[in-house]
MIBA-965146 format. One record per residue: y, z, x of N, C-alpha, C in turn. Coordinates in nm, 4 decimals. Each point is the difference from the previous one (the first is absolute). Layout:
BEGIN
R      n.y      n.z      n.x     ca.y     ca.z     ca.x      c.y      c.z      c.x
R        Y        Z        X        Y        Z        X        Y        Z        X
...
***
This chain:
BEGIN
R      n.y      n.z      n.x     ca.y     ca.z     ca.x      c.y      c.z      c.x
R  -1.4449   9.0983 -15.1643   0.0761  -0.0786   0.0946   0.0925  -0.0927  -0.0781
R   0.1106  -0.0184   0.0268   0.1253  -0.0901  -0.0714   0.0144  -0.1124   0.1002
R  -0.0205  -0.0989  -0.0883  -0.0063  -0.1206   0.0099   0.1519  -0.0703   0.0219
R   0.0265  -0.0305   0.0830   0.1760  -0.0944   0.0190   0.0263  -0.1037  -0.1507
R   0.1150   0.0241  -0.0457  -0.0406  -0.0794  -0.1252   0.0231  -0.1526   0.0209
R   0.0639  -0.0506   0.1063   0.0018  -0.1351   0.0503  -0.1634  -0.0176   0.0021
R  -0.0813   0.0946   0.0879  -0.1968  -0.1146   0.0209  -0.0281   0.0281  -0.1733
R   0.0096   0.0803  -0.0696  -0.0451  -0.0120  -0.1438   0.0925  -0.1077  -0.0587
R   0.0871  -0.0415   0.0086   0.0856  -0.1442  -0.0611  -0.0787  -0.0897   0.0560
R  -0.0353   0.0032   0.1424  -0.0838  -0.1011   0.0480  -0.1523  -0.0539  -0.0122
R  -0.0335   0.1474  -0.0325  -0.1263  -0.0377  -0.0292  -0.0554  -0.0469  -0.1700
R   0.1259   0.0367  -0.0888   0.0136  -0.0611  -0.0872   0.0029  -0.1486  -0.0578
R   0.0715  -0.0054   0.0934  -0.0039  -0.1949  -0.0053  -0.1072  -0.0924   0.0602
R  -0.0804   0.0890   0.1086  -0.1195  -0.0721   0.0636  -0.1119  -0.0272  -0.0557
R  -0.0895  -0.1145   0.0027  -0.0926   0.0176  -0.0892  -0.1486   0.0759   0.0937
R  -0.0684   0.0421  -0.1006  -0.1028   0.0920   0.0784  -0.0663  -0.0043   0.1551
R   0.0169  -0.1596  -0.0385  -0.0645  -0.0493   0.1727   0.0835   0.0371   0.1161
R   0.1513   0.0229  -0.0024   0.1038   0.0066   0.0765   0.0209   0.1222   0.0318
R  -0.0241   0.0680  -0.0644  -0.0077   0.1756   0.0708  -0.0722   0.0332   0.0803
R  -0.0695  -0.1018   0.0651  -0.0810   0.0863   0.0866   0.0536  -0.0941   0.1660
R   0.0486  -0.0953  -0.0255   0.0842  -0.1050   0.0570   0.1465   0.1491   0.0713
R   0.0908   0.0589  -0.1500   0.0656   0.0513   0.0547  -0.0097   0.1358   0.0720
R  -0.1449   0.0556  -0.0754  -0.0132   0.0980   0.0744  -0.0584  -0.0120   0.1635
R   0.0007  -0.1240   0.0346   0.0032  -0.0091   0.1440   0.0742  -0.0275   0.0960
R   0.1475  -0.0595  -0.1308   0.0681  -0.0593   0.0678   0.1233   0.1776   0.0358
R  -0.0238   0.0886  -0.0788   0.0514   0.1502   0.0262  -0.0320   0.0510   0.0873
R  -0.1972  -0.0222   0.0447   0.0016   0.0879   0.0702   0.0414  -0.1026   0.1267
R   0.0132  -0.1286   0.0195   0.0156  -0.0402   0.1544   0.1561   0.0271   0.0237
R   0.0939   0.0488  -0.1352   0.1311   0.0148   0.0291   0.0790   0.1190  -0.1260
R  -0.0368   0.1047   0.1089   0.0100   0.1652  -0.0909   0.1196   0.0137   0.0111
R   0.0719   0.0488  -0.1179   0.1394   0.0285   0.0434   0.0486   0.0950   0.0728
R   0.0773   0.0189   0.0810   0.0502   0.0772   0.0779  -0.0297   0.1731   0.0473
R   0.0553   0.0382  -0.1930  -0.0900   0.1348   0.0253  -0.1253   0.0431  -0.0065
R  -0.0883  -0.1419   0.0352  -0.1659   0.0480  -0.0324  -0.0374  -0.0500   0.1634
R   0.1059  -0.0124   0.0783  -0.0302  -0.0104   0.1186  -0.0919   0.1099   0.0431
R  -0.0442  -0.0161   0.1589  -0.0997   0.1205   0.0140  -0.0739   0.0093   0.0412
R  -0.0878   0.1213   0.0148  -0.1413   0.0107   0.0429  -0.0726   0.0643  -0.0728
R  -0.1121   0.0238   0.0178  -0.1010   0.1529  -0.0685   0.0935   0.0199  -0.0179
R   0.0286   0.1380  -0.1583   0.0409   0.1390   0.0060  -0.0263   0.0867   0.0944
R   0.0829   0.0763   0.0314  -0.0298   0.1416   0.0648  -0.0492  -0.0670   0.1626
R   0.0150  -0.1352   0.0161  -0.0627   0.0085   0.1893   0.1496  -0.0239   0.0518
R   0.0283   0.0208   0.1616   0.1248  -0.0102   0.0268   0.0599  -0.1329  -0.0095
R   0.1481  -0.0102   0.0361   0.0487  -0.1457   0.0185  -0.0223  -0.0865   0.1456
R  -0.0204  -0.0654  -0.0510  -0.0556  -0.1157   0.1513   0.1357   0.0134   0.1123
R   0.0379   0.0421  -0.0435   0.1402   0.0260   0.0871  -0.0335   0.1118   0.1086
R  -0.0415   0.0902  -0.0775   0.0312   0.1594   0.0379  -0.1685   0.0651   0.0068
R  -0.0796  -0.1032   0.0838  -0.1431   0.0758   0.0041  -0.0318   0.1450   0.0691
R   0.0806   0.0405   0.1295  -0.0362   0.1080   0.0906   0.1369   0.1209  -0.0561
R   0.0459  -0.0652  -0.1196   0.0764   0.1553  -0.0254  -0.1055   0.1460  -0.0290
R   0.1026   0.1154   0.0700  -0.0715   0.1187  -0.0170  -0.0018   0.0132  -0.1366
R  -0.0789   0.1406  -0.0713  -0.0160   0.0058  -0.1461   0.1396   0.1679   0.0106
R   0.0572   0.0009  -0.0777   0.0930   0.1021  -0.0089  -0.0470   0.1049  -0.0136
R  -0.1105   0.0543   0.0596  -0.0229   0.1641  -0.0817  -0.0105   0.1040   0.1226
R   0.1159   0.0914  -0.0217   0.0286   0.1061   0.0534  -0.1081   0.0732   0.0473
R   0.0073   0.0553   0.1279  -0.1294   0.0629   0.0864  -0.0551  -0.0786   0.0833
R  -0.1019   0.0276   0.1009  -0.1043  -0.0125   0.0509  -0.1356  -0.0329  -0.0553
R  -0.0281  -0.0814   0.0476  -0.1898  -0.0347  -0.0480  -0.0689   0.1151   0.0683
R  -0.1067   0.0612  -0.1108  -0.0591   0.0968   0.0359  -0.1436  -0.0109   0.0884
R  -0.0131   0.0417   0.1133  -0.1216  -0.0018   0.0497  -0.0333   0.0826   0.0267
R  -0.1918  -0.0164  -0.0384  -0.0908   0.0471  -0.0096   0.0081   0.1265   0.0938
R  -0.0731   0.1394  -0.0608   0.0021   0.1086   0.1362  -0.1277  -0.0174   0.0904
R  -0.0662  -0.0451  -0.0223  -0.1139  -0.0371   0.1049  -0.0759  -0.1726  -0.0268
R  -0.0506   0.0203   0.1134  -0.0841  -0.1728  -0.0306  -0.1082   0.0289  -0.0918
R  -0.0517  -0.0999  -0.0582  -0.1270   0.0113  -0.0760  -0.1004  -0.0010   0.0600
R  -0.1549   0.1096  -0.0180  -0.0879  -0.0174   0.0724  -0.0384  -0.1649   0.0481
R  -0.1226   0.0253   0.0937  -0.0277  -0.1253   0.0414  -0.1180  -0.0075  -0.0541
R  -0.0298  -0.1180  -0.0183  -0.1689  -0.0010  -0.0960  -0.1216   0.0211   0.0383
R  -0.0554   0.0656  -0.0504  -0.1535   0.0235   0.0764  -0.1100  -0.0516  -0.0354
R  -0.0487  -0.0379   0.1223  -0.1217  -0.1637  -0.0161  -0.1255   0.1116  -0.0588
***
């Protein structure tokens, strides 16, 4: 993972106690492109979009037995 070289200048000059000061003060204010959610879940925008895949959902050719007591 590559590090922005501005937080390594910064964390350079901080003394040990203070990094953990800024690493909170990052995560309460992420920059822009670390906006977001999970990976891979949809955007809070766009929850009931369909999924793009060509065809029909396949169903089953018969029901499944029923259970026997």
């Amino acid at each position: 993972m590559k590090i922005d070289p501005q937080i390594t200048a910064e964390l350079a000059r901080l003394e040990p106690n203070q990094i953990g000061v800024l690493a909170w003060s990052l995560l309460a204010h992420p920059p822009l492109n670390m906006a977001g959610g999970i990976p891979g879940q949809p955007d809070p925008d766009t929850p009931n979009e369909q999924p793009t895949e060509p065809g029909e959902p396949t169903l089953p050719d018969e029901p499944p037995p029923a259970p026997v007591a």
